[in-house]
PyMOL CGO cylinders between C-alpha atoms (Angstrom):
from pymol import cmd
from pymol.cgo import CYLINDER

trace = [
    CYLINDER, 19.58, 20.95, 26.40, 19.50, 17.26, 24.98, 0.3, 1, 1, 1, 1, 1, 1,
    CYLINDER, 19.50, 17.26, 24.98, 15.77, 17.11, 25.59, 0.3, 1, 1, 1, 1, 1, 1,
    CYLINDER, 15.77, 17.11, 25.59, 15.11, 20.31, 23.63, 0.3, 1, 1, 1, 1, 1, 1,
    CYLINDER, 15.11, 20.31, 23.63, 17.80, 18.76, 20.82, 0.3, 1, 1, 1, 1, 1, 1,
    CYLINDER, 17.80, 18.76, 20.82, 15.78, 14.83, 21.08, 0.3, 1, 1, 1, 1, 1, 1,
    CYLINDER, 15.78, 14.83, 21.08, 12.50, 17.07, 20.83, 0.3, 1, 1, 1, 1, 1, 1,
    CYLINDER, 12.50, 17.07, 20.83, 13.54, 18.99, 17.93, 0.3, 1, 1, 1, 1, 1, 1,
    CYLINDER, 13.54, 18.99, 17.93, 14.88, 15.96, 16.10, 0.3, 1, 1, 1, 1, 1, 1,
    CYLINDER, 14.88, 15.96, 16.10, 11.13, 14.67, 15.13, 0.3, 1, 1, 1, 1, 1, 1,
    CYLINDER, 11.13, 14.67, 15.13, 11.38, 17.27, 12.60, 0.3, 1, 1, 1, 1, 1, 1,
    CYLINDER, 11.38, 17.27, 12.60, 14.31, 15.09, 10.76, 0.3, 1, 1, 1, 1, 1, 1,
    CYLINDER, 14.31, 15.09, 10.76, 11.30, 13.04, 10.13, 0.3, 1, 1, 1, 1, 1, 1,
    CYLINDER, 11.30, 13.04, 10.13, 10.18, 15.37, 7.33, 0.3, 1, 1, 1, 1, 1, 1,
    CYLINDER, 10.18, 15.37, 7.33, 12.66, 14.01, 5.35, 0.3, 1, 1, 1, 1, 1, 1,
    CYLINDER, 12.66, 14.01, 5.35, 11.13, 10.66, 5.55, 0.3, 1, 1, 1, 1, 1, 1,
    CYLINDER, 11.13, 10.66, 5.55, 7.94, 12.49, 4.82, 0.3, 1, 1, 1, 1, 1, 1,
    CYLINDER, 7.94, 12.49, 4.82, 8.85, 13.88, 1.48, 0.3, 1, 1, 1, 1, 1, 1,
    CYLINDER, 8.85, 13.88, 1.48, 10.57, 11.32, 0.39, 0.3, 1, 1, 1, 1, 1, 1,
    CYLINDER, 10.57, 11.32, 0.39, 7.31, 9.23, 0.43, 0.3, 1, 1, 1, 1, 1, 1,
    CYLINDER, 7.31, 9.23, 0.43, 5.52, 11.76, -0.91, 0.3, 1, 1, 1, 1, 1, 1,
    CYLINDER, 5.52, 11.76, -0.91, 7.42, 12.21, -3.54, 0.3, 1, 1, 1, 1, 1, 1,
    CYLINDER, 7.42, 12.21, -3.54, 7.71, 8.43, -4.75, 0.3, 1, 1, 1, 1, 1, 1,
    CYLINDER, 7.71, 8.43, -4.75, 4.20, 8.63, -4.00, 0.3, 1, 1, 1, 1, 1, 1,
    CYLINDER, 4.20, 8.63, -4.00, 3.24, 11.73, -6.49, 0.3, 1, 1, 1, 1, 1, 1,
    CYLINDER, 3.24, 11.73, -6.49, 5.96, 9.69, -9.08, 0.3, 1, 1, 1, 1, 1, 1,
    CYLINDER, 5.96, 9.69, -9.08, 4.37, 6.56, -8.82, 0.3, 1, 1, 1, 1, 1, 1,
    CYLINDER, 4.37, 6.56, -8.82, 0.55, 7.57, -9.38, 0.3, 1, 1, 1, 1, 1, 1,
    CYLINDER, 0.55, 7.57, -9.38, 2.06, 9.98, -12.27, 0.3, 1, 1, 1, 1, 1, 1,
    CYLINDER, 2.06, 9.98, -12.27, 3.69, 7.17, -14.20, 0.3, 1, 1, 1, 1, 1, 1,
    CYLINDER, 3.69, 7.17, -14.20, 0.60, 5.19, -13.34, 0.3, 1, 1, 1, 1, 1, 1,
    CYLINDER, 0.60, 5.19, -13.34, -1.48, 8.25, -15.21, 0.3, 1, 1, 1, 1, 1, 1,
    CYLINDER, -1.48, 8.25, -15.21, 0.64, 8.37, -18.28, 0.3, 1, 1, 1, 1, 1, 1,
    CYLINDER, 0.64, 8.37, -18.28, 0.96, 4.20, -18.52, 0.3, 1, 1, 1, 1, 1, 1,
    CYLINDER, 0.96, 4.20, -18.52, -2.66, 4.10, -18.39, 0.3, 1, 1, 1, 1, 1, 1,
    CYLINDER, -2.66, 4.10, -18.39, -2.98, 6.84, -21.30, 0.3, 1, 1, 1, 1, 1, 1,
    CYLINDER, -2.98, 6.84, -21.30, -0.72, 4.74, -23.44, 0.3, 1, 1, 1, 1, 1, 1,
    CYLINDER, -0.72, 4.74, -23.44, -2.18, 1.53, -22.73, 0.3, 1, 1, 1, 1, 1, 1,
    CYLINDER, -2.18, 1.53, -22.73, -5.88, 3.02, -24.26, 0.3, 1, 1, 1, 1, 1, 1,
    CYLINDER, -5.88, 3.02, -24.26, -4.58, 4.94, -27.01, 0.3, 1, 1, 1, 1, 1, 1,
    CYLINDER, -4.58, 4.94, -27.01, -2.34, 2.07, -27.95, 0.3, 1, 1, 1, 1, 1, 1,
    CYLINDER, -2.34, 2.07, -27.95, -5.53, -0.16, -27.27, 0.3, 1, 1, 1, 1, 1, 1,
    CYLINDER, -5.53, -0.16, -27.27, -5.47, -2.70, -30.38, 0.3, 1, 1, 1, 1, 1, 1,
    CYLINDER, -5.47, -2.70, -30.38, -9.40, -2.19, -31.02, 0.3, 1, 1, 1, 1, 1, 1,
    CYLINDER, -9.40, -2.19, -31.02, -9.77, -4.81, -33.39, 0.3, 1, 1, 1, 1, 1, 1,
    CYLINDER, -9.77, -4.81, -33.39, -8.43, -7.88, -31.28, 0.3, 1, 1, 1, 1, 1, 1,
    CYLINDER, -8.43, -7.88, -31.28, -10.82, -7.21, -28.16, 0.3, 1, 1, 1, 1, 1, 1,
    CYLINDER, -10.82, -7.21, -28.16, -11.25, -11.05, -27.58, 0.3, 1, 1, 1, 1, 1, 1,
    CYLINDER, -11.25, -11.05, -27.58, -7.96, -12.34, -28.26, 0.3, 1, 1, 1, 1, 1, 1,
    CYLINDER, -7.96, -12.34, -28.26, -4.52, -11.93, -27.13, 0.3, 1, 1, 1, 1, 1, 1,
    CYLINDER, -4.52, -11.93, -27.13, -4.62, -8.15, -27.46, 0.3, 1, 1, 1, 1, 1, 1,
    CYLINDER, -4.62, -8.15, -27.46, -7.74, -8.40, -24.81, 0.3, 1, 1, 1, 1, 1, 1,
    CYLINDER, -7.74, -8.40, -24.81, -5.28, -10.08, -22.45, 0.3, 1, 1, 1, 1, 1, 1,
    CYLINDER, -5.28, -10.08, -22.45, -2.26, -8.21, -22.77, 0.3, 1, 1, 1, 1, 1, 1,
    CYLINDER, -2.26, -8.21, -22.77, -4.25, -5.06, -22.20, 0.3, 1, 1, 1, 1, 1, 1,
    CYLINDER, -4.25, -5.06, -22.20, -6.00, -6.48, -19.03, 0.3, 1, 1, 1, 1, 1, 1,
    CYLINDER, -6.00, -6.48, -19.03, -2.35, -7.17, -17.95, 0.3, 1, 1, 1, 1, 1, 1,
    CYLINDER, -2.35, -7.17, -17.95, -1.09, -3.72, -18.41, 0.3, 1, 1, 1, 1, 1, 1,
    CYLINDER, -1.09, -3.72, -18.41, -4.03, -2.10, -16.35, 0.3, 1, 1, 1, 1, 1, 1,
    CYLINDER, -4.03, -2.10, -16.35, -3.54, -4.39, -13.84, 0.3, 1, 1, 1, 1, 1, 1,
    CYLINDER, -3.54, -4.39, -13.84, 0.29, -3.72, -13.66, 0.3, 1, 1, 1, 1, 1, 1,
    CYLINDER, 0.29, -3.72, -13.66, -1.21, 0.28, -13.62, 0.3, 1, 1, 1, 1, 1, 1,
    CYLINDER, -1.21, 0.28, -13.62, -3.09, -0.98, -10.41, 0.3, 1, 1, 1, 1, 1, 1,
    CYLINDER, -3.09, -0.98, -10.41, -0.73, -2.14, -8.76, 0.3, 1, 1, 1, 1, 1, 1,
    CYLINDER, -0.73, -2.14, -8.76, 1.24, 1.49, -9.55, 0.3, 1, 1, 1, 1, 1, 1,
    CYLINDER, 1.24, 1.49, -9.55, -1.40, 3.33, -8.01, 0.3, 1, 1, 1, 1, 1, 1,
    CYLINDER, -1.40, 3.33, -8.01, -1.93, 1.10, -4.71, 0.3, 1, 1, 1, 1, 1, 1,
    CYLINDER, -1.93, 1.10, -4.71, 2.38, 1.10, -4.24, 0.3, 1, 1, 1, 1, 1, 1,
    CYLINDER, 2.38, 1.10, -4.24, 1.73, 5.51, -5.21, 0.3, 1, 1, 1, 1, 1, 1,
    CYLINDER, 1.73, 5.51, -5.21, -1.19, 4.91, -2.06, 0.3, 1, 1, 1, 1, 1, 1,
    CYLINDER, -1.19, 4.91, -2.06, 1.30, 2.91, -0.19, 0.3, 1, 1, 1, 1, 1, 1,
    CYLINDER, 1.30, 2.91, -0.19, 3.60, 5.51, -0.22, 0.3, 1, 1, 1, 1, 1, 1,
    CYLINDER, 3.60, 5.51, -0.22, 1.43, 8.53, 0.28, 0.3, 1, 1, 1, 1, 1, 1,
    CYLINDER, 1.43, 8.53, 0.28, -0.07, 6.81, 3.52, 0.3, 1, 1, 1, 1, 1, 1,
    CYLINDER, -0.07, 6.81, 3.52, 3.67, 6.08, 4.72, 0.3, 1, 1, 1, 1, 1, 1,
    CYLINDER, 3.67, 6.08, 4.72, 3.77, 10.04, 3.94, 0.3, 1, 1, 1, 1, 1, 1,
    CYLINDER, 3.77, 10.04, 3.94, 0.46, 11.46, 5.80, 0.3, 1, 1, 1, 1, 1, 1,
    CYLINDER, 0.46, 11.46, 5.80, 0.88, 8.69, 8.90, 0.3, 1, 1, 1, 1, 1, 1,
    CYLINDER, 0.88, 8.69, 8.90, 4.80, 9.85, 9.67, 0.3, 1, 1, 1, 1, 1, 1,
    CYLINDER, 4.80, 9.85, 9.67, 3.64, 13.34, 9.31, 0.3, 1, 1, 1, 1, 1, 1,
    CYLINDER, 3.64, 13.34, 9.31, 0.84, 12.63, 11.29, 0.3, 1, 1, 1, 1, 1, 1,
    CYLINDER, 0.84, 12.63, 11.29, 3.04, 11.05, 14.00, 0.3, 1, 1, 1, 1, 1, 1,
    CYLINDER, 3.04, 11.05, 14.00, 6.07, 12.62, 14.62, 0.3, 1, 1, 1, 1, 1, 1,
    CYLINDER, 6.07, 12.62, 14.62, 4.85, 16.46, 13.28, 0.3, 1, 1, 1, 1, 1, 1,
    CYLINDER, 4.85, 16.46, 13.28, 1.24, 17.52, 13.71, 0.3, 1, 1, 1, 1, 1, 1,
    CYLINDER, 1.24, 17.52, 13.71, -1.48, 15.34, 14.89, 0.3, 1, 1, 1, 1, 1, 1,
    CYLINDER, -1.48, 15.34, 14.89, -4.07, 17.65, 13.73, 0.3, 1, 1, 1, 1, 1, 1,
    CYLINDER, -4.07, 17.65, 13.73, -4.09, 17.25, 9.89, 0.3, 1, 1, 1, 1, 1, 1,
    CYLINDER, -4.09, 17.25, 9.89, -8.09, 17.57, 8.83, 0.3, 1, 1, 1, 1, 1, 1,
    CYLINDER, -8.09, 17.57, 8.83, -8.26, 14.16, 7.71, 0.3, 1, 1, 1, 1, 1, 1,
    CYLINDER, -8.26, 14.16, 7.71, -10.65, 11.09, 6.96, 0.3, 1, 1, 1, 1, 1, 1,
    CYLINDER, -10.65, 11.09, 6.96, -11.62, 9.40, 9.74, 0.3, 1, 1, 1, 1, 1, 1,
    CYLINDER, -11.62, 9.40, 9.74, -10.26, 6.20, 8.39, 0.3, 1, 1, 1, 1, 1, 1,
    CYLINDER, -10.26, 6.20, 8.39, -7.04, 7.79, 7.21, 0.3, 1, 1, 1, 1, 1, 1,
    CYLINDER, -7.04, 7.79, 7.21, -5.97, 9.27, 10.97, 0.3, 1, 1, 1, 1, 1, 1,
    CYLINDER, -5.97, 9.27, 10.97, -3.18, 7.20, 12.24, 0.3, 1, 1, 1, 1, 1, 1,
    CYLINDER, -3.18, 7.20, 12.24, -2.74, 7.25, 16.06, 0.3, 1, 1, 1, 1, 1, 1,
    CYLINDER, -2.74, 7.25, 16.06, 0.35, 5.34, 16.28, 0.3, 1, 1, 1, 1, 1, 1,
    CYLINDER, 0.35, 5.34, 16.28, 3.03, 3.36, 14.86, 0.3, 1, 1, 1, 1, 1, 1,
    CYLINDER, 3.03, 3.36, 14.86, 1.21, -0.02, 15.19, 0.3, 1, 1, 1, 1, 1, 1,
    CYLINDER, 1.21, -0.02, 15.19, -1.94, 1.86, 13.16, 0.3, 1, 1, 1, 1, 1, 1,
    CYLINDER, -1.94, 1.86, 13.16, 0.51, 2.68, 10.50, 0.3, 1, 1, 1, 1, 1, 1,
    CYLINDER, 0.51, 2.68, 10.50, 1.95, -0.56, 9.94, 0.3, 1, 1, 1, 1, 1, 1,
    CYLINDER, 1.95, -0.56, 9.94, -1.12, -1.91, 9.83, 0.3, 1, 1, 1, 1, 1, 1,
    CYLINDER, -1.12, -1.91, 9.83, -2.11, -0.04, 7.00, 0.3, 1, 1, 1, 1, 1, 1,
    CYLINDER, -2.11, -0.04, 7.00, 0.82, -0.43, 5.40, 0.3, 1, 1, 1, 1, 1, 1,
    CYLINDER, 0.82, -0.43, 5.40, 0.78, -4.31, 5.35, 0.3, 1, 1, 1, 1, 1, 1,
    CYLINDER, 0.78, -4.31, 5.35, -2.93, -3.89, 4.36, 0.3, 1, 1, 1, 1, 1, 1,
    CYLINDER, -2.93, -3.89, 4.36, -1.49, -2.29, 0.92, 0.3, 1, 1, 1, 1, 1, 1,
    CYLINDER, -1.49, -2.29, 0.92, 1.07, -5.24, 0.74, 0.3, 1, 1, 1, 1, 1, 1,
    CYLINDER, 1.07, -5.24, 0.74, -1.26, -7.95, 1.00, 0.3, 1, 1, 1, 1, 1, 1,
    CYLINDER, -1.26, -7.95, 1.00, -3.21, -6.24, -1.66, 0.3, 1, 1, 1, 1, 1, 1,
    CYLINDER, -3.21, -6.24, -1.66, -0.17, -5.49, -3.85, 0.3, 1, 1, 1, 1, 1, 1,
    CYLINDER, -0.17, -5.49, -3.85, 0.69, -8.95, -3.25, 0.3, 1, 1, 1, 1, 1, 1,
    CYLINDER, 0.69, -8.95, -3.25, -2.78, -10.37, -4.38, 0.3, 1, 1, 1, 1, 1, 1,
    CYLINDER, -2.78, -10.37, -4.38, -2.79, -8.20, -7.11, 0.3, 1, 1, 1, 1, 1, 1,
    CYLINDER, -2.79, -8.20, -7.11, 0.92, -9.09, -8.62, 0.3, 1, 1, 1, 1, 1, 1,
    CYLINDER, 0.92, -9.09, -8.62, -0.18, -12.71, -8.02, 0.3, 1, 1, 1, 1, 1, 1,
    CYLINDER, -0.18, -12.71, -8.02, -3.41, -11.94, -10.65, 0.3, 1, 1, 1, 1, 1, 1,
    CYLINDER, -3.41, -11.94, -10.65, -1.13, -10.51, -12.83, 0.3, 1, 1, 1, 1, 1, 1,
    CYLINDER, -1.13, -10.51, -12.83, 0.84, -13.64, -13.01, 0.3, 1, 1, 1, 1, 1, 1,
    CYLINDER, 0.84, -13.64, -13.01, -2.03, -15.73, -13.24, 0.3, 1, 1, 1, 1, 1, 1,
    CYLINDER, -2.03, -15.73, -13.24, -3.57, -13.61, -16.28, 0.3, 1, 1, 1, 1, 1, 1,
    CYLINDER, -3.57, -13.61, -16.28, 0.15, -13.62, -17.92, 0.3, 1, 1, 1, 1, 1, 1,
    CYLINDER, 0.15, -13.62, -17.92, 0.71, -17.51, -17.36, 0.3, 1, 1, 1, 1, 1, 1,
    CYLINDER, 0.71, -17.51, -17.36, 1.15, -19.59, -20.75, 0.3, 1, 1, 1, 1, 1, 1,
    CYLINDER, 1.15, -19.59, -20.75, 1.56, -22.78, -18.91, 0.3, 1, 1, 1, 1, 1, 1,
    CYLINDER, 1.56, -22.78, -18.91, 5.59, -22.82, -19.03, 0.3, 1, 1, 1, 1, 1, 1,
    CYLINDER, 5.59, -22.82, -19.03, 6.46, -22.02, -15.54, 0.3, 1, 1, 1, 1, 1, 1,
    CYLINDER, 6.46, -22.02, -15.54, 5.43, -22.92, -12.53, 0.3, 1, 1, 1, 1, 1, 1,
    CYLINDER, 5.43, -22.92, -12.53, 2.62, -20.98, -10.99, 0.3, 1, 1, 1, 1, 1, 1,
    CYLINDER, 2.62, -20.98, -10.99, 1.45, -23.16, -7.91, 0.3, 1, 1, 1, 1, 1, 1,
    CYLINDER, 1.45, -23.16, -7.91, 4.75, -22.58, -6.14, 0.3, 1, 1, 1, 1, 1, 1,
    CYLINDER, 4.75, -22.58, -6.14, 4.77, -18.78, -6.61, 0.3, 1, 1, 1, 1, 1, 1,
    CYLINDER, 4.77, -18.78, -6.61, 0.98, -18.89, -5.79, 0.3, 1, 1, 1, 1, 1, 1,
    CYLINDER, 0.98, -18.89, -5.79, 1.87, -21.00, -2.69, 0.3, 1, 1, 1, 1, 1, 1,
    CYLINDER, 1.87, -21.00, -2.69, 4.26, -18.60, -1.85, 0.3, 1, 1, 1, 1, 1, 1,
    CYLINDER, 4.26, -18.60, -1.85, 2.39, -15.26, -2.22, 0.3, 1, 1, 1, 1, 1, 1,
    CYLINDER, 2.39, -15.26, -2.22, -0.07, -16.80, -0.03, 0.3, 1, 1, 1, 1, 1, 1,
    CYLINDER, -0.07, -16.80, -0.03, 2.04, -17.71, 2.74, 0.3, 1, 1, 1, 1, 1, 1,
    CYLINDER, 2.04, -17.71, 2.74, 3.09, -14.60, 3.03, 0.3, 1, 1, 1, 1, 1, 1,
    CYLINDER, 3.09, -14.60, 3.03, -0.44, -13.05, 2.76, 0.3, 1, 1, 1, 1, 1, 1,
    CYLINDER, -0.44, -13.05, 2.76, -1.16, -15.35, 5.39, 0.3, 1, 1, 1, 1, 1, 1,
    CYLINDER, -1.16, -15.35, 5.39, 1.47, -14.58, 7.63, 0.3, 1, 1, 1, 1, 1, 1,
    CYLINDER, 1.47, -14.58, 7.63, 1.13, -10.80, 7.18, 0.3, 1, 1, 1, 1, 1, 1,
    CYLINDER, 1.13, -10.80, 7.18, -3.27, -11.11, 7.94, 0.3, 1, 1, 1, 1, 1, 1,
    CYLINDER, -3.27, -11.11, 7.94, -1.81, -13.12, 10.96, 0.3, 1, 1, 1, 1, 1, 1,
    CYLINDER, -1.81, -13.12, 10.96, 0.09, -10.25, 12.36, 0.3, 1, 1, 1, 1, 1, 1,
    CYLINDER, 0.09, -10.25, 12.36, -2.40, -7.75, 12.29, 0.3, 1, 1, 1, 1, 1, 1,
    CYLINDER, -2.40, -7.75, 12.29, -4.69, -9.92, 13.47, 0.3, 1, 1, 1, 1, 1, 1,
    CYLINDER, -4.69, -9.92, 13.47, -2.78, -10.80, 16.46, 0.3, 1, 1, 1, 1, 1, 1,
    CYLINDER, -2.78, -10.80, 16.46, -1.88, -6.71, 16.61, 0.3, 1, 1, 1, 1, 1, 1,
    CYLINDER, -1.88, -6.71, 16.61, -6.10, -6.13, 16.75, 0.3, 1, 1, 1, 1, 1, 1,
    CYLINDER, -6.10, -6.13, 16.75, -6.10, -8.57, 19.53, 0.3, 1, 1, 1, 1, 1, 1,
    CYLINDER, -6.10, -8.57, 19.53, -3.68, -7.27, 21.77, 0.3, 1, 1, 1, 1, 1, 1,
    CYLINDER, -3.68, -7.27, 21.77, -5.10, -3.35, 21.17, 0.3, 1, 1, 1, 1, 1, 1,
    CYLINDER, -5.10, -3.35, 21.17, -8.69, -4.73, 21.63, 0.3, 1, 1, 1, 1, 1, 1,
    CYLINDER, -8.69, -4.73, 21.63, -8.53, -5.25, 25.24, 0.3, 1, 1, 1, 1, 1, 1,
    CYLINDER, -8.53, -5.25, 25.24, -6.58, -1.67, 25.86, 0.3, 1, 1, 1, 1, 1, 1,
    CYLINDER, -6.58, -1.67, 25.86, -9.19, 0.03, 23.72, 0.3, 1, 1, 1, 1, 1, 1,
    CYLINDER, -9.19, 0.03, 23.72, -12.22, -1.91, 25.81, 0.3, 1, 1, 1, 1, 1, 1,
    CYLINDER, -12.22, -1.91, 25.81, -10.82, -1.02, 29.20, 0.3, 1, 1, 1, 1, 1, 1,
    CYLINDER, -10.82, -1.02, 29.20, -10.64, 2.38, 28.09, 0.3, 1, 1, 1, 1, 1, 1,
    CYLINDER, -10.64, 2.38, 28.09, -13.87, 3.08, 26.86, 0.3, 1, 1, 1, 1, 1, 1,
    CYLINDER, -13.87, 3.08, 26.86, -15.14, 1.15, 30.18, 0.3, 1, 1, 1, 1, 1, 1,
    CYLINDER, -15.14, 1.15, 30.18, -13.47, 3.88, 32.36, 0.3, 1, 1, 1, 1, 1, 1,
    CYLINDER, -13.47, 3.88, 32.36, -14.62, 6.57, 30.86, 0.3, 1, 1, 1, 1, 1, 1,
]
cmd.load_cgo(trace, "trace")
């Protein structure tokens, strides 16, 4: 009885599921109406100037909306894929056979929506704050986060190599 109640339970993980799918539909949408208002609000006479720059920083801020809306949705399709059906017709590079693979891909997304908040900063700075400290920062923890799946590729390597030998 409790194994047929634990097995059952994986289901609860739908929940999880739409819930990332959702912010993940939500987060490319406002990234879809943002970037309509940033061109039709375009200032087309000031293409060189500051106009130029604030508009480069708004569609990098829409960026970074649609690689959090990509974050989400591959939080979405990996959980699905893990704990309901393994057998989704996807992209090669997009089936996750494990936790470890998801996390991976996930802190792939946050290094990249780290790099790319970092840009924005850099584009934005006047020169009043400090930006070598936050840049230090961001970095450390891009560091850190390329260290762990590094380290995670290094301890599945072996596994994987062994495998493929016995077969």
């Amino acid at each position: 009885m409790l194994r047929r109640i634990l097995s059952s339970s994986r289901y609860l993980i739908i929940f999880a599921v739409l819930g990332a799918f959702i912010a993940s539909v939500l987060l490319l949408v406002i990234g879809v109406l943002y970037e309509i208002r940033v061109i039709s609000t375009a200032p087309l006479t000031d293409l060189t100037g500051k106009g130029a720059k604030l508009m480069v920083i708004s569609l990098i801020e829409i960026i970074d909306l649609f690689l959090l809306g990509t974050g989400f949705y591959l939080i979405a399709v990996g959980l699905y894929e893990l704990f309901i059906d393994d057998q989704l017709p996807l992209p090669a590079w997009l089936v996750i056979h494990n936790f470890d693979d998801l996390k991976g891909k996930l802190v792939s997304i946050v290094i990249v929506v780290l790099g790319v908040t970092f840009l924005s900063q850099a584009v934005r700075w006047d020169g009043s704050q400090e930006l070598l400290g936050y840049g230090i920062a961001v970095g450390l923890v891009i560091a850190a986060l390329t260290f762990f799946i590094s380290v995670k590729n290094k301890k599945a390597s072996p596994a994987h190599d062994k495998d493929a030998s016995d077969e």
